[in-house]
N, C-alpha and C positions, 0 to 999 in steps of 0.2 A: 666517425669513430664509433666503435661498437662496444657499446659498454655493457656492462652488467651489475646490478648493485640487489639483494635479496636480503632481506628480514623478515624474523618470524618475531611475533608475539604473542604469549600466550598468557589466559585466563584460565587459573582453574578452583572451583569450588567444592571444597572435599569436605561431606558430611559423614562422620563415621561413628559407633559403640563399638566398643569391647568387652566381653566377659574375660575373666582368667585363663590367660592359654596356657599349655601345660608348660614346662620347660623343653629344647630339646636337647640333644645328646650330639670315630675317630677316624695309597695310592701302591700300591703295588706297584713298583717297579715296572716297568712298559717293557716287554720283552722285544729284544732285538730280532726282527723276523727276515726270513726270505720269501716271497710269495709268489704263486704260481695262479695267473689267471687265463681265463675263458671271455675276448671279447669284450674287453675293460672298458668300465660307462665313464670316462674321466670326461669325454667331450663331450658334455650334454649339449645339443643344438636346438633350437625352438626359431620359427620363422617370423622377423623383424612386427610382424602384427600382433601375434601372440603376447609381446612382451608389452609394445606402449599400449594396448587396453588395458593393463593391467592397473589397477589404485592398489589391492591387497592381491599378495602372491594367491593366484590358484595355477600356473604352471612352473613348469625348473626356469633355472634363467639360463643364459643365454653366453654369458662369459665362458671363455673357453681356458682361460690361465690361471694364478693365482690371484688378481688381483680382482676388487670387488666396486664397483663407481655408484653403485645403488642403497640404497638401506628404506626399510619403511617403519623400523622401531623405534626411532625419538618421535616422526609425526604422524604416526599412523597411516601416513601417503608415502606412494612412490619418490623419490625426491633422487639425485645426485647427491653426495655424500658432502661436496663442498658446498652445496648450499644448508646445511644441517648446523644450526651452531653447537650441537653438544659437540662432543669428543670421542668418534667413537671407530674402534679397530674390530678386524674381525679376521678369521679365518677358514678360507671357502674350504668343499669339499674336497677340492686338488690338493690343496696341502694336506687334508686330513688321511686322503688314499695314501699320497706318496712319505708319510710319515707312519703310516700304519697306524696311526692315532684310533684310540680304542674307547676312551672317555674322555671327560672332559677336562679331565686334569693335563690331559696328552697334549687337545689342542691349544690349551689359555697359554703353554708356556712358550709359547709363540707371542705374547702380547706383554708391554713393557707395566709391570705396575699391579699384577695378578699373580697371587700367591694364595697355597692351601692352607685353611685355617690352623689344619691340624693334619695327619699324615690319616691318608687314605680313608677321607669322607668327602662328605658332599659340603663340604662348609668351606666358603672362597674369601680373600681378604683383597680390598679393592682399595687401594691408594692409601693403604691403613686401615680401613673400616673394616669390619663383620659384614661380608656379601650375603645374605640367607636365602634373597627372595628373588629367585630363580625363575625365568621367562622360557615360556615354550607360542613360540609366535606371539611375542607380545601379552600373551597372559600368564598368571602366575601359575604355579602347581606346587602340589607338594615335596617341601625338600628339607622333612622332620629326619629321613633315614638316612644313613649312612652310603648304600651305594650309590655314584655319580652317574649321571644320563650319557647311555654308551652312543657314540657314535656314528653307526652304518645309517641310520636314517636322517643323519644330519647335511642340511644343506651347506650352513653356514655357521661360524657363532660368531656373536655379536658384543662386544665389549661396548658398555657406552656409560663415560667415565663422567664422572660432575657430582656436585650434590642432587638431594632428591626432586629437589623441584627439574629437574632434566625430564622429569617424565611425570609431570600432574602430584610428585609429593608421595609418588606409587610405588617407592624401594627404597633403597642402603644409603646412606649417605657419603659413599665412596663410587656409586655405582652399580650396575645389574648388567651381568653375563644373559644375553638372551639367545636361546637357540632355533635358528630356523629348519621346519624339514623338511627332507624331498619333498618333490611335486610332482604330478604325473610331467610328461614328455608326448608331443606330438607323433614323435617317430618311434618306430619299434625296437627297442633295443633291451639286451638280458646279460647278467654277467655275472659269472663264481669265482672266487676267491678264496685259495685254502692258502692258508699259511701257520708256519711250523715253528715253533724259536727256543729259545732259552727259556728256564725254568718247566721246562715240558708245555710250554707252550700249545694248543692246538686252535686252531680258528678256523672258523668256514664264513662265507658272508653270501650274501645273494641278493640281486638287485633287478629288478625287471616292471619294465614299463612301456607303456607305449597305449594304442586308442584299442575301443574296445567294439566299435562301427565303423562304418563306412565314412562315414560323414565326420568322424574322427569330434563328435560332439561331446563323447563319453569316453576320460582317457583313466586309466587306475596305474597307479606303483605302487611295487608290491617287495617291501625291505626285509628281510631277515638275518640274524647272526645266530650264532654258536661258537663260545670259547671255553674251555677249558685248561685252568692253568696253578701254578704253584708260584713260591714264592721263592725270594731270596732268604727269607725267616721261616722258620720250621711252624707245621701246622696253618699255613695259611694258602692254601688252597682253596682254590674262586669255581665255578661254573655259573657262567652267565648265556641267557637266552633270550633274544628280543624278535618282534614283529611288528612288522610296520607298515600297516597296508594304507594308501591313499587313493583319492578319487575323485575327478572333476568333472563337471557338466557344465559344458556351453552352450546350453543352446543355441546362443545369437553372440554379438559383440559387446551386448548390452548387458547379460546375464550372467553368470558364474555362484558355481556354488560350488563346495568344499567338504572332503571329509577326510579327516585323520583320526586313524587307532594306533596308538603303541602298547603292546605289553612287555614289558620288561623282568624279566625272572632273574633272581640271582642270588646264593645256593655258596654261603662260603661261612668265615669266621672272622670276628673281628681284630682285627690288628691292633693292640694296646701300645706298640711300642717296644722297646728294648732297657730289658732291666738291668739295672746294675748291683752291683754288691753294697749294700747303706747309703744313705743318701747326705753325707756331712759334706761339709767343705772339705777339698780335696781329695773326694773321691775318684777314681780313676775310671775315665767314662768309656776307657777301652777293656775292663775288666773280664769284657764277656766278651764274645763275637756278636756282630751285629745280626746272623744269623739267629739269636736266641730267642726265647719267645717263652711266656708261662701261658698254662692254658691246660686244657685236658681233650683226650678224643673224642668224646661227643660234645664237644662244645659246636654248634650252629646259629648260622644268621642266615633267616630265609627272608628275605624280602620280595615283594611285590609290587611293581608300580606299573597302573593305566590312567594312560588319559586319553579323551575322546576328543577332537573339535570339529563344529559343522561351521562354517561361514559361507555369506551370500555377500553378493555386490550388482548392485545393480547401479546401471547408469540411466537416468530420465530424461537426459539430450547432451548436448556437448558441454552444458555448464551447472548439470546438476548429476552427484552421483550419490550410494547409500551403500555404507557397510554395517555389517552384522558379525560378531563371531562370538560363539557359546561355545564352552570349553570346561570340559568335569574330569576334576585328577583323583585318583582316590592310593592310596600308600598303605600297605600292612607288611605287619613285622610279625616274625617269630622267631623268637630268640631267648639262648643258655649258651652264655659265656660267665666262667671263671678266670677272675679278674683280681687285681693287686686291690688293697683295702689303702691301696697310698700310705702305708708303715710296713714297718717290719716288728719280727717276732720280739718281743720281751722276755729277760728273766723274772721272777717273784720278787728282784729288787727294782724292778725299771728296765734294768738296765741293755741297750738295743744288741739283737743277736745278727749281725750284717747277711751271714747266709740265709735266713729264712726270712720269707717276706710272706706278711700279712694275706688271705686272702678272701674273697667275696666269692656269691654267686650273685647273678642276675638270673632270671627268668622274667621274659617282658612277652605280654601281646597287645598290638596297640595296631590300629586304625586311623585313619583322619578322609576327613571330606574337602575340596575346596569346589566354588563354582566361580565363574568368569564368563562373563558377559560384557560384552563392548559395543557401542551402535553408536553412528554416527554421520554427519550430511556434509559432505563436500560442494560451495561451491568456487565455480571456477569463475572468474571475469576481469573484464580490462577497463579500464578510467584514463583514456589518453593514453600515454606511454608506459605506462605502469600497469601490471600484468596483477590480481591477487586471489589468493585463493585461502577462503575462510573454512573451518572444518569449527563443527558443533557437534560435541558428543555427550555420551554417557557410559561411565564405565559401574559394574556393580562385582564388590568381591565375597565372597563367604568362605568361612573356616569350619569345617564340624568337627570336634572329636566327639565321638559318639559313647554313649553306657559301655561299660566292658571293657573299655582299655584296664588292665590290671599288672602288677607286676608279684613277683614270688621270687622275694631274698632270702638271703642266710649271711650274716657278717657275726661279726663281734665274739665274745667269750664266751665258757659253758659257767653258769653258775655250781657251787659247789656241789650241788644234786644232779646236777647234768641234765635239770629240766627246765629251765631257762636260759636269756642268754642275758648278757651283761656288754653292752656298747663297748665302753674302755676300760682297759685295765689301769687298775690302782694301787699302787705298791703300799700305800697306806693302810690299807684292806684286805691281806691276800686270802681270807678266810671264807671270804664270800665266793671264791674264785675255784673253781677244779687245777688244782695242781699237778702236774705230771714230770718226773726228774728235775722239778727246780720250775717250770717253765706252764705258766698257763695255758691252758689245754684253748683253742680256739674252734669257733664252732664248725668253720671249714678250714679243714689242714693245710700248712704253711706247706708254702712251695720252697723246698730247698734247691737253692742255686748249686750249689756244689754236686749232688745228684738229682736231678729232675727228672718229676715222674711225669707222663703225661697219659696215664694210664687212663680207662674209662672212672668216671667217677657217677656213683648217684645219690643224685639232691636230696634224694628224699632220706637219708641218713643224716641232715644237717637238721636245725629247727630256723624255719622258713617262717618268713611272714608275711601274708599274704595282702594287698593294699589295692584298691580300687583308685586308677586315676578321675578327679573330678573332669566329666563333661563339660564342656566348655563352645562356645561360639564366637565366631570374630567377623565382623561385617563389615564393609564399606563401600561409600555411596558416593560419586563424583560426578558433576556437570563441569564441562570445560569446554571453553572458546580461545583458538587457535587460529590466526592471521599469520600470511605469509604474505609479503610486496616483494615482487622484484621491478627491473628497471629497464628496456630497451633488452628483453633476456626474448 
C-alpha cells in the first residue's frame, strides 16, 4: 500500500524595533468589456525540466487551465498545495484573462472570505481582519496609497488564510493576498489585447516573451498596459500605465537568477463615496443617485509605484540548495482633493442645514521606502522511509518615510477678521465667528447638494496649514527553521 503522510514544522525567531509610522489613509466598477486579440498567451508551455528544477519561480509555469497544484508562498519551496497546511486559494492568470480582471479587487472576488476594506483602495479585509501587508513574490511592498496592483503582469494571486504565525508572524492576522509575476517563457510567443467597454472604457495590454540566445540561457518578458476609463460616479476618471519587464539566466541546471521591474503610473481622483442629504437617523440613502459625487475639477491623485527584485538559486548537489531574493518598493503620492469635513453646514444657532455639507482640502506629497531581503538553505534527505527536508532562513524588512513628506489643508471657520480659522463652530460664541445671511462663513465653501458646483477651485484663496509629517523607520529581523517529513511519498 502506498501511502503518504507530510508535516511541516516551523521555528521562527522574530527580532524587531519601531519608530512611529505615520498613519495611512479610499474600486471603480470593472467595466464590462469585449476584446479583440493578436495570438493569445493564455497556454503558457514550459518543457517538464524547466519546471522540477525549479525551488523559487525563475520561469512561467507550466499549467494550461484554471486550476493551480503548486504554490511556494507559505514555505518558501516548491511544494503541491495539498501538502501546505495553511489555507490557501488563488487565482491563475487564465481566469484573470478571461475575466478581463484589471486589479486586484477584480481577481480576490473569486475567493470566499476577501473583501475591500473600503470602496476603491488598496486596503483588503481577510476573514474579518485589516489585510494591509500586501506580497509581491513573498516579499512585502508598499501599500500606504490608494491605487491596487493592476494586473497584466500577474501570474497568479495567492490568498493564504490563518493567523500570522502562517508565515514566520510576517502579516495580518486574517491573512496576506500575495501576488505572483510573469516569468520569462522558453518558447517564443507575443500578444496584444485592446479592449473597449462601458464607462468609456479603453485598454491595450501587451505581453511578449520568449529566449534571447541560442542556447535559450537568457530568456526576458516583457509586460505592459494602458487604460483609460470613467466611472459610474461623475468626476472619476482613472488613466492607468504599467510596465513590466522580466529576465532570467540559466546558465546550468544549477543556477538561476532573476529580475523584475514594474512601474506602475496612475493619474485619476479619489472616490469619497456618495453623499447624501444630513446624516440623522432616517435619512434616505437614496436621496441622490448613486452617480453623485462632491469634488472639484482640478482635484488629482497622481500616484507612483516601483519595485525592483533580483533573486538567485543555486543548487550545490542533489541535497543541498540556496535562495536569495532582494526586493526595493518605493510609493509616491501627489495629491488635491476637496473632500466632506464629515458634517454639514450650521446656522449661528447650531442648528444643521441638510443641503450644504461641510468641506476640506487636502494637499498631500508623501513618499515611503521599504527594503526586503530573504536568504535561505534548503536541505533535502531521507532517514529510512521518511523523506525531509529542513529550510534555514533569514528574512530582513525596512520601512523609510523619509523628510519631506508634508501636507497643506484648509478646513474649519473664518474668524471674525477673516484672518484666522476657528476648528468648530460654537453657537455659544457667534461673535468670534464671520457671519454671512445667518450662517457662518467656512474657510472652504460648502458643497450644495441641491446645485453642485464642480467648477475649478484655487486653494490658495482658503487659509492653508501647512504640517511636516514626522520621519519615521520600521525594521524587522527574523531567523526561522522550517522541517518538512513525509512518509513512503
Amino acid at each position: 500500500m502506498n501511502k503518504k503522510i507530510t508535516l511541516i514544522s516551523a521555528l521562527a525567531l522574530l527580532f524587531f524595533a519601531s519608530e512611529n509610522l505615520s498613519a495611512q489613509e479610499t474600486d471603480q466598477n470593472r467595466p464590462i468589456t469585449d476584446s479583440i486579440s493578436s495570438n493569445k498567451i493564455k497556454k503558457d508551455t514550459l518543457d517538464d525540466s524547466a519546471v522540477q528544477i525549479q525551488t523559487v519561480e525563475i520561469t512561467g509555469r507550466k499549467e494550461r487551465g484554471y486550476k493551480n497544484t503548486r504554490t511556494f508562498s507559505a514555505t518558501k519551496t516548491d511544494a503541491d498545495l495539498i501538502d501546505v497546511p495553511q489555507s490557501i486559494n488563488y487565482v491563475t492568470k487564465e481566469t484573470l484573462d478571461d475575466q478581463a480582471a484589471f486589479k486586484t479587487s477584480d481577481a480576490v472576488k473569486n475567493i470566499s472570505g476577501v473583501n475591500q476594506s473600503s470602496y476603491n483602495n488598496n486596503d483588503f479585509v481577510l476573514r474579518g481582519f485589516r489585510a494591509c501587508n500586501t506580497l509581491i513574490n513573498g516579499q512585502r511592498i508598499s501599500t500606504r496609497g490608494w491605487a491596487q496592483n493592476l494586473t497584466p503582469y500577474v501570474e497568479r494571486i495567492e490568498v493564504i488564510k490563518g493567523p500570522a504565525s502562517a508565515l514566520f508572524a510576517n502579516t495580518d492576522p486574517g491573512g496576506t493576498i500575495n501576488t505572483v509575476t510573469k516569468k520569462p517563457l522558453k518558447e517564443l510567443r507575443n500578444s496584444v489585447n485592446f479592449s473597449t467597454g462601458s464607462f468609456k472604457t479603453n485598454r491595450i495590454l501587451g505581453d511578449f516573451t520568449g529566449p534571447m540566445n541560442e542556447k535559450k540561457t537568457l530568456l526576458y518578458r516583457f509586460n505592459l498596459a494602458y487604460q483609460n476609463t470613467e466611472s459610474f460616479r461623475i468626476l472619476q476618471d482613472q488613466t492607468a500605465f504599467v510596465v513590466a519587464p522580466s529576465f532570467s539566466f540559466i546558465p546550468n541546471e544549477k543556477t538561476s537568477v532573476n529580475f523584475d521591474f514594474v512601474y506602475q503610473n496612475t493619474d485619476g481622483r479619489l472616490d469619497r463615496g456618495q453623499p447624501i442629504f444630513g446624516a440623522t437617523e432616517g435619512t434616505d440613502l437614496y436621496s441622490v443617485p448613486i452617480s453623485f459625487a462632491i469634488g472639484k475639477k482640478n482635484d488629482y491623485q497622481k500616484e507612483l509605484s516601483i519595485f525592483t527584485t533580483v533573486s538567485l538559486q543555486h543548487k550545490f548537489n542533489d541535497h543541498i540548495s540556496f535562495n536569495a531574493s532582494y526586493l526595493r518598493s518605493m510609493y509616491d503620492e501627489d495629491l488635491l482633493e476637496h473632500r466632506t469635513s464629515n458634517n454639514f453646514a450650521v446656522d449661528v444657532n447650531g442648528i444643521q442645514i441638510p443641503t450644504l455639507m461641510g468641506m476640506q482640502t487636502i494637499r498631500r506629497l508623501r513618499k515611503n521606502y521599504i527594503d526586503n531581503f530573504t536568504g535561505y538553505l534548503t536541505f533535502d534527505y531521507k532517514t529510512g522511509e521518511f523523506n525531509h527536508k529542513t529550510l534555514v532562513g533569514y528574512d530582513h524588512i525596512q520601512e523609510i518615510f523619509p523628510e519631506g513628506n508634508s501636507t497643506y489643508n484648509a478646513s474649519g471657520f473664518l474668524s471674525a477678521d477673516g484672518k484666522s480659522v476657528i476648528a468648530r463652530f460654537d453657537p455659544k460664541f457667534p461673535e468670534r465667528y464671520m457671519i454671512k445671511d445667518g450662517i457662518p462663513v467656512p474657510n472652504v465653501p460648502y458643497f450644495n447638494l441641491d446645485n453642485p458646483d464642480y467648477s475649478i477651485s484655487e486653494i490658495s484663496n482658503y487659509i492653508n496649514v501647512s504640517q511636516e509629517e514626522t520621519p519615521s523607520k520600521y525594521f524587522l529581523n527574523g531567523v526561522y527553521v522550517q522541517h518538512q517529513i513525509s512518509w513512503r511519498k
